[in-house]
C-alpha positions as CSV (number, residue, x, y, z in Angstrom):
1,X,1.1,-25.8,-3.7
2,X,-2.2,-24.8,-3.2
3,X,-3.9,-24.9,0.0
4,X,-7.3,-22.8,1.8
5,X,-6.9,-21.1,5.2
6,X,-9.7,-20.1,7.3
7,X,-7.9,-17.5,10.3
8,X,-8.9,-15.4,10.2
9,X,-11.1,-15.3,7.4
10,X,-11.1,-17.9,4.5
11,X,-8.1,-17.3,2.3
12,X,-7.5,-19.4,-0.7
13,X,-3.5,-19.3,-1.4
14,X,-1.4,-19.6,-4.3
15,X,-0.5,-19.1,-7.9
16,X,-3.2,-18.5,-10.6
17,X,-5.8,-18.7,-7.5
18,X,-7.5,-15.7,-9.2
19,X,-8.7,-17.9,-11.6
20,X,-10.8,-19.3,-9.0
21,X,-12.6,-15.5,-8.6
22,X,-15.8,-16.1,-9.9
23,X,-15.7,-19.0,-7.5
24,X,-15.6,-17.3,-4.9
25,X,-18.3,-14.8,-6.1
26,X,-20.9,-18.4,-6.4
27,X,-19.8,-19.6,-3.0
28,X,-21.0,-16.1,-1.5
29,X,-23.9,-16.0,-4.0
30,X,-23.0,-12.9,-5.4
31,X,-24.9,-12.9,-8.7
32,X,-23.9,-8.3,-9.1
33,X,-20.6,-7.9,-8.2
34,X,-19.5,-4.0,-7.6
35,X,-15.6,-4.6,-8.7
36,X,-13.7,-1.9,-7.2
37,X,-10.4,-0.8,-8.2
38,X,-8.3,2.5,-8.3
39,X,-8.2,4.5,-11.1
40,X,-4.5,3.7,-12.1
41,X,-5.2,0.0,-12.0
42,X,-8.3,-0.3,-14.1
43,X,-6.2,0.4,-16.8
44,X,-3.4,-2.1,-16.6
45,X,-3.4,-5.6,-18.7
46,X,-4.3,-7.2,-15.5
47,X,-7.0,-5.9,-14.3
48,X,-8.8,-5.9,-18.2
49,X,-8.3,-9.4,-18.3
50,X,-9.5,-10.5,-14.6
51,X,-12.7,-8.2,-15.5
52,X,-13.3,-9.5,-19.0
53,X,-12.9,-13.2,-17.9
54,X,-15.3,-12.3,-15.0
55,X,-17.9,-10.7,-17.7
56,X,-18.2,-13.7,-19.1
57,X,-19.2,-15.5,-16.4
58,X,-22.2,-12.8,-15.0
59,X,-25.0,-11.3,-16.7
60,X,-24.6,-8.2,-14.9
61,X,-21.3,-6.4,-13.4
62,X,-20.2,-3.2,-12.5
63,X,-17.2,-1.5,-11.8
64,X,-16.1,1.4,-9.9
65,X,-12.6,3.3,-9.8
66,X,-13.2,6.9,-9.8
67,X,-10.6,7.4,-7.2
68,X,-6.6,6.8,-6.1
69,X,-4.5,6.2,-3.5
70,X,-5.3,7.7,0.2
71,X,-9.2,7.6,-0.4
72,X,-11.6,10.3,0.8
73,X,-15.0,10.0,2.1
74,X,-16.4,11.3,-0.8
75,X,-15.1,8.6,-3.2
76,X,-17.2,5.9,-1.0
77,X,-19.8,8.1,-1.4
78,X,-20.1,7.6,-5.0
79,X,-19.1,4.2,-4.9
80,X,-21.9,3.1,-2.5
81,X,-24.0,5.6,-5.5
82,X,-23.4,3.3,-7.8
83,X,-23.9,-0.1,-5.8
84,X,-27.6,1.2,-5.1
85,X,-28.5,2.2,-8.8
86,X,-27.5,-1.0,-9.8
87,X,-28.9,-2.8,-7.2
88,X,-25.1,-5.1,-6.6
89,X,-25.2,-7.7,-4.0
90,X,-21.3,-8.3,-3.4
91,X,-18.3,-6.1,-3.5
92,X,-14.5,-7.5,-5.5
93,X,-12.2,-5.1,-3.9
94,X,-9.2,-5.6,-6.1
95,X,-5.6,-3.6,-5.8
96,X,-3.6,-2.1,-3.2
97,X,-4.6,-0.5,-0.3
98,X,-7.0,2.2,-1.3
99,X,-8.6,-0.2,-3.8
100,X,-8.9,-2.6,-0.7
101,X,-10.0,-0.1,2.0
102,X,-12.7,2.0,-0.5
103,X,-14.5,-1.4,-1.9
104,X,-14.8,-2.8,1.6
105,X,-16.3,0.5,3.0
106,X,-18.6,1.0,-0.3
107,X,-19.7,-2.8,0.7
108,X,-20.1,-1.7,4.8
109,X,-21.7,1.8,3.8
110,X,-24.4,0.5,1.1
111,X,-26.5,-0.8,4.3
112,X,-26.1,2.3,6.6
113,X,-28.1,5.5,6.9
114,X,-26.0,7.1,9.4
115,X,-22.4,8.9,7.4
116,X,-19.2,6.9,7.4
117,X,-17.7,9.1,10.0
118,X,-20.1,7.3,12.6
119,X,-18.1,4.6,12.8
120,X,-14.7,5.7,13.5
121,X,-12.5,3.6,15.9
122,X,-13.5,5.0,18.8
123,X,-15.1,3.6,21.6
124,X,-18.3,1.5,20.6
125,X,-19.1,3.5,17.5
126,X,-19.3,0.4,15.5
127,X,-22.4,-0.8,17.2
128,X,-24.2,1.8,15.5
129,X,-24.2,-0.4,12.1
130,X,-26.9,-2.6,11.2
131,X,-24.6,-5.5,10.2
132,X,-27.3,-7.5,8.2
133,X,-27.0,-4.9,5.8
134,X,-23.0,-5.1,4.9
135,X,-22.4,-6.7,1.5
136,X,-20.2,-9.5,1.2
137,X,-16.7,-8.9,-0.2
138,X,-14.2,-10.5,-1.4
139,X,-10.3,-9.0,-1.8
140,X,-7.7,-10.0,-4.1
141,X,-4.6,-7.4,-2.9
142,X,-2.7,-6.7,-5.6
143,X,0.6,-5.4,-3.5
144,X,2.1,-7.0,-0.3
145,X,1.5,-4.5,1.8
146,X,-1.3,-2.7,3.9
147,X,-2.7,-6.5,4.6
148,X,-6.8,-4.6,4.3
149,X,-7.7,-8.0,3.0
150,X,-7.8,-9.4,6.2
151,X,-8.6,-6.3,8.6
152,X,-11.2,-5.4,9.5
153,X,-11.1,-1.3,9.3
154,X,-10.4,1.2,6.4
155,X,-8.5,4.3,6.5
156,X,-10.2,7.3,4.4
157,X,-9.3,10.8,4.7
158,X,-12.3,13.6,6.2
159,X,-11.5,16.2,3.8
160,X,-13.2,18.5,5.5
161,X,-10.6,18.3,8.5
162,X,-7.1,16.7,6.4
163,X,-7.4,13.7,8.7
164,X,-7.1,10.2,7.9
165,X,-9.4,8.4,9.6
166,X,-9.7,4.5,10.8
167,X,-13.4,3.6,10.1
168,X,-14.3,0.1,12.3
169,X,-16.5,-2.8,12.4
170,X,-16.0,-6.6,12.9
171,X,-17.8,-7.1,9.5
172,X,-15.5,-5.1,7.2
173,X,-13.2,-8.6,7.0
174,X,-13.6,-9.4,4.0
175,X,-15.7,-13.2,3.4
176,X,-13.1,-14.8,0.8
177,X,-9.5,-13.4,0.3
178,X,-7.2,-14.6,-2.5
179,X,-3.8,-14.4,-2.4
180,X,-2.0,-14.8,-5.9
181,X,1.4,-13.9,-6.1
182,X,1.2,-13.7,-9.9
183,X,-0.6,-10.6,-9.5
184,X,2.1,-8.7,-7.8
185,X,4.8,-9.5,-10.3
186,X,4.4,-6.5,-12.2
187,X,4.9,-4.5,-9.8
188,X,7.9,-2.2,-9.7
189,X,10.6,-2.2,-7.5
190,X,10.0,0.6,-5.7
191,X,6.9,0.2,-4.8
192,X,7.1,-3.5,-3.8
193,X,10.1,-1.5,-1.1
194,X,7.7,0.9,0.2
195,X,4.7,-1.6,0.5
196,X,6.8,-4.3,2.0
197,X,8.5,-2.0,4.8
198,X,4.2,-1.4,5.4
199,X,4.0,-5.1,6.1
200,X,7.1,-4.8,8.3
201,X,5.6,-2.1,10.3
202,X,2.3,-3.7,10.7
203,X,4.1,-6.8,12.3
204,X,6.6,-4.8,14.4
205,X,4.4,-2.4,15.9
206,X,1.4,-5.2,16.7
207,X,4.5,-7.7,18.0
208,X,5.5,-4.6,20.3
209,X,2.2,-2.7,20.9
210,X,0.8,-2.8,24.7
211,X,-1.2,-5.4,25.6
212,X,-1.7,-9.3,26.0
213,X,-2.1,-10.9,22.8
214,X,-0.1,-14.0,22.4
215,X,-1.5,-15.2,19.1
216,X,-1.2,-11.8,17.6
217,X,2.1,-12.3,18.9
218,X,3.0,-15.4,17.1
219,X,2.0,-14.2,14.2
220,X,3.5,-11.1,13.9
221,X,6.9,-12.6,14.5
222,X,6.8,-14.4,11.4
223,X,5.5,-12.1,9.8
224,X,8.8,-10.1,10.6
225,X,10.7,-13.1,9.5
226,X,9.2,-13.6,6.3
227,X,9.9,-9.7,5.3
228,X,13.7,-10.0,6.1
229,X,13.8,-13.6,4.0
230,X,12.2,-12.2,1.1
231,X,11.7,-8.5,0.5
232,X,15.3,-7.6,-0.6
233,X,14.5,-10.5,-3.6
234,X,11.4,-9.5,-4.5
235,X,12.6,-5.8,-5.0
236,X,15.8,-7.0,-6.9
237,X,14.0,-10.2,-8.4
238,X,10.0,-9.5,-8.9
239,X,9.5,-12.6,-10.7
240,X,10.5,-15.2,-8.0
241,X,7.5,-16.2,-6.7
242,X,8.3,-17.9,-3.3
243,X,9.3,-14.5,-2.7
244,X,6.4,-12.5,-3.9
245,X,4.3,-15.1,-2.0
246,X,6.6,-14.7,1.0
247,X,5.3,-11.1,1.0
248,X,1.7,-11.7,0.7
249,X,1.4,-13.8,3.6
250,X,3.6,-11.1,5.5
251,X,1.0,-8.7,5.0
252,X,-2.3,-10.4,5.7
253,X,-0.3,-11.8,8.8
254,X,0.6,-8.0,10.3
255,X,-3.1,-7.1,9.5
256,X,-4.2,-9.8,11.4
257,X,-1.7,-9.2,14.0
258,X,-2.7,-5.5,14.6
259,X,-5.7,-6.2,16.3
260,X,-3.6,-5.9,19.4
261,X,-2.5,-2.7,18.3
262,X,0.0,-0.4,16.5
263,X,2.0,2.6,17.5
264,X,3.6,6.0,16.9
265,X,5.0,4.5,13.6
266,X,1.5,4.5,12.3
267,X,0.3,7.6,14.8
268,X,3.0,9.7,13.0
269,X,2.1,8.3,9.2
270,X,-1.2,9.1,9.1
271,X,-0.9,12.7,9.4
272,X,1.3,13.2,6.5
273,X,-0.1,10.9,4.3
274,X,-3.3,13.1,4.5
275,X,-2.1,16.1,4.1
276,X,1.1,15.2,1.7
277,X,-0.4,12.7,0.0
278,X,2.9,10.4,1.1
279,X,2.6,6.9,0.4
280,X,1.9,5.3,3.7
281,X,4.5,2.3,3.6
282,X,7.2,5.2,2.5
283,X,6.6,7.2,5.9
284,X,6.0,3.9,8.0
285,X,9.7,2.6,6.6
286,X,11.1,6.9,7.4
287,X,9.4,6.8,10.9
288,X,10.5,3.2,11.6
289,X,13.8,3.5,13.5
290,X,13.4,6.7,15.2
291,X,10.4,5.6,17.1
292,X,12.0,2.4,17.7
293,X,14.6,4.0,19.6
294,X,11.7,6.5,21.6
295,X,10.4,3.3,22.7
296,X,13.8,1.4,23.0
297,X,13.4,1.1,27.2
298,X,9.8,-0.2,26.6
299,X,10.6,-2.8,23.8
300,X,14.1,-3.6,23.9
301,X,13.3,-7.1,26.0
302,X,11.1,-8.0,23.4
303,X,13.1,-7.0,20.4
304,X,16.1,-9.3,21.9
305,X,13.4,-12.3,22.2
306,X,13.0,-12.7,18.5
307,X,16.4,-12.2,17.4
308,X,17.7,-15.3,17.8
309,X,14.7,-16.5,15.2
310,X,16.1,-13.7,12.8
311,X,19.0,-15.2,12.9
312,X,20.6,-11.5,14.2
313,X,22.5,-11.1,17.0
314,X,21.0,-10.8,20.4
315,X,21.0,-7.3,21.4
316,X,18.6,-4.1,20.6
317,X,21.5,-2.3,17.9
318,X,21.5,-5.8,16.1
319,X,18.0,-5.3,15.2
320,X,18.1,-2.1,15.1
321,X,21.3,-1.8,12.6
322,X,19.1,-4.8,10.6
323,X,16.6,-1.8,10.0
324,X,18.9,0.6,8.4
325,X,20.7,-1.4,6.2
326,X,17.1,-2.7,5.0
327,X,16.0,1.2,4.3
328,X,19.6,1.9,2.6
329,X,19.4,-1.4,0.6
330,X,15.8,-0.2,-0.6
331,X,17.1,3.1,-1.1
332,X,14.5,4.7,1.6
333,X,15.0,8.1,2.4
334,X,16.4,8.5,6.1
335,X,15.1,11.8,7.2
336,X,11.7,13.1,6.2
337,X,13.0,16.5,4.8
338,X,14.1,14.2,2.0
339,X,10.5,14.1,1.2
340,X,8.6,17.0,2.8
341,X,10.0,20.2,3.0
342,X,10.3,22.0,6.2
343,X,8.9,25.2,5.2
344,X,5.9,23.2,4.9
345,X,5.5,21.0,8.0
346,X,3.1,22.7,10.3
347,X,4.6,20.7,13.6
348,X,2.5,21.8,16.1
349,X,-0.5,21.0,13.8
350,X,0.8,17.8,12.5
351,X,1.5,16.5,16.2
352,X,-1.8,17.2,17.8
353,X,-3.1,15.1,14.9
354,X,-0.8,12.3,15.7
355,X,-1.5,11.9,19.0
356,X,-5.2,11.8,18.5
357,X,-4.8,9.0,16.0
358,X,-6.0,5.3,17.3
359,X,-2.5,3.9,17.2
360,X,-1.2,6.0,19.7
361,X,-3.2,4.3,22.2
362,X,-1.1,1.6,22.2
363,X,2.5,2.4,21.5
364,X,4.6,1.1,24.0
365,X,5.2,4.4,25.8
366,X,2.9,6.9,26.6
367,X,3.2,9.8,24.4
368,X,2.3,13.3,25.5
369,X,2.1,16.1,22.5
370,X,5.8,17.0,23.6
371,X,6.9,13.7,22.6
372,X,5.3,13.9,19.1
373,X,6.7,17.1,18.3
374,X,10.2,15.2,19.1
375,X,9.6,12.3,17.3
376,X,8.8,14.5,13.9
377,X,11.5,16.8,15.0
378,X,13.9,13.8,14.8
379,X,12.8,12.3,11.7
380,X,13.1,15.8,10.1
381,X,16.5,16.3,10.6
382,X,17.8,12.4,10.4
383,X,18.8,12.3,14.2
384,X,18.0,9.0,15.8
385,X,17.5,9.3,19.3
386,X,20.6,8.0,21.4
């Protein structure tokens, strides 16, 4: 079944939907599409075959994918290069996250004059953009994951400083997004683990993140139930396509549900994945229960709320047990010295960075620089706080 949504962006759903790309492209009147993938991507039967059919349908198109996953400022840079010389009018950001999150700033940045770090998620530094100038984009994620198709922000790492940061603005949701689960079939177990647990934290941490949100609310919650349906099959089975679908919508519903906010999950992610290069649904799925159970006063009403609807018993450990036997099932490492080693985690650095990132604003608890330094102790050693 087929069927267009329009919350909170216009999303045309279902299988083979990408053949409805250059569609998309007319309805925007994008006549020089910029198609922006990673550099591991371009190369893949796939993506050759979604760019030749395009081809034949415009005179002129360019494509971009001099970069990989957890994009620098730099790589923009040269992407919003290219959009100029060639005078583009539209961005395709095609792929997983990075792909997403570089070809929806490259379409933000081609109209600005002030640097991309101007607009980081703080305060009112988005109202320094001149939005008539933001191309229109359209994204086609290829994992079930980060959910950048419908958020409106991009992560990209300041090399200069090693920190990942979350670059804003209202316009940066994307005009058309297709969801085609046919496009993530291919892709292999673990990674569909590591991007799905993403999902899973984006609709945990918004569902639990301070503040009154109900509809973000809502939506995260089923966002939640969704991932425990169908991630174990599409790990063990990645050519069942309810599943694989299941998973899309997962992730487009946690991005759309983290407007209210995220938490230390996140806070704590970030700051590895820029100076590890760790995938970031791999250290969202490590850090997941040991700041569950930080927060566990501050949540554990609302954690016993949804149970019931995922079909678990009511009571924090229920959900909470749920979680680890999903990370062992998915063979998820349990303490981060399984994938950094100590010798090399700077803790004192690593914390300051994590509790100046935007999501710890709205964790559940308030978290001092004591409390980070605790929560990457924790997950360090495996030790889940009592």
């Amino acid at each position: 079944m087929n069927s267009n949504w329009n919350y909170p962006t216009s999303v045309w759903v279902g299988e083979n939907r990408i053949l409805d790309l250059f569609l998309a492209c007319k309805n925007l009147k994008i006549k020089k599409p910029l198609f922006v993938t990673d550099r591991d991507l371009i190369n893949l039967p796939l993506a050759k075959k979604i760019i030749l059919d395009l081809q034949k349908n415009f005179n002129e198109m360019s494509i971009f994918s001099n970069f990989s996953g957890n994009p620098i400022g730099e790589n923009v840079e040269e992407g919003v290069k290219k959009f100029k010389d060639l005078n583009c009018d539209g961005v395709i950001a095609f792929g997983g996250g990075s792909g997403l999150d570089v070809g929806k700033a490259i379409a933000f940045m081609s109209g600005q004059s002030r640097p991309i770090w101007d607009f980081e998620d703080v305060d009112d530094n988005w109202k320094r953009a001149d939005e008539k100038k933001i191309a229109p984009i359209i994204a086609v994620p290829t994992t079930a994951g980060t959910g950048s198709e419908t958020g409106r922000a991009s992560a990209i790492i300041n090399k200069s400083t090693g920190i990942k940061k979350i670059i804003f603005h209202p316009k940066f949701l994307p005009s058309i997004v297709i969801l085609d689960p046919v496009l993530t079939i291919d892709l292999p177990p673990r990674l569909t683990a590591a991007t799905g647990m993403d999902a899973l934290a984006h609709n945990l941490e918004a569902f639990c993140a301070s503040g009154f949100h109900p509809m973000a609310d809502g939506i995260a919650i089923e966002g939640i139930r969704l991932t425990k349906k169908s991630l174990m099959t599409a790990v063990k089975d990645g050519k069942n396509l309810e599943a694989r679908s299941d998973m899309l919508v997962a992730a487009s519903m946690g991005s759309t549900a983290f407007q209210k906010g995220l938490g230390a999950i996140h806070s704590l992610s970030h700051p590895v994945n820029a100076q590890f290069n760790l995938h970031h649904g791999l250290s969202n799925a490590i850090f997941m229960p040991y700041v569950l159970t930080y927060n566990k006063k501050f949540i554990e009403k609302r954690i016993i709320s949804i149970c019931d609807y995922l079909g678990l018993k009511k009571d924090f450990k229920s959900f909470l047990n749920w979680i680890l036997e999903l990370r062992k099932e998915l063979n998820i490492p349990h303490a981060l010295s399984e994938v950094i080693s100590e010798d090399k985690f700077d803790l004192d650095m690593l914390s300051k960075m994590a509790l100046e990132d935007p999501s710890t604003a709205t964790n559940p608890r308030l978290l001092n620089l004591e409390d980070m330094k605790k929560l990457y102790y924790q997950s360090m050693k495996g030790n889940l706080f009592s």
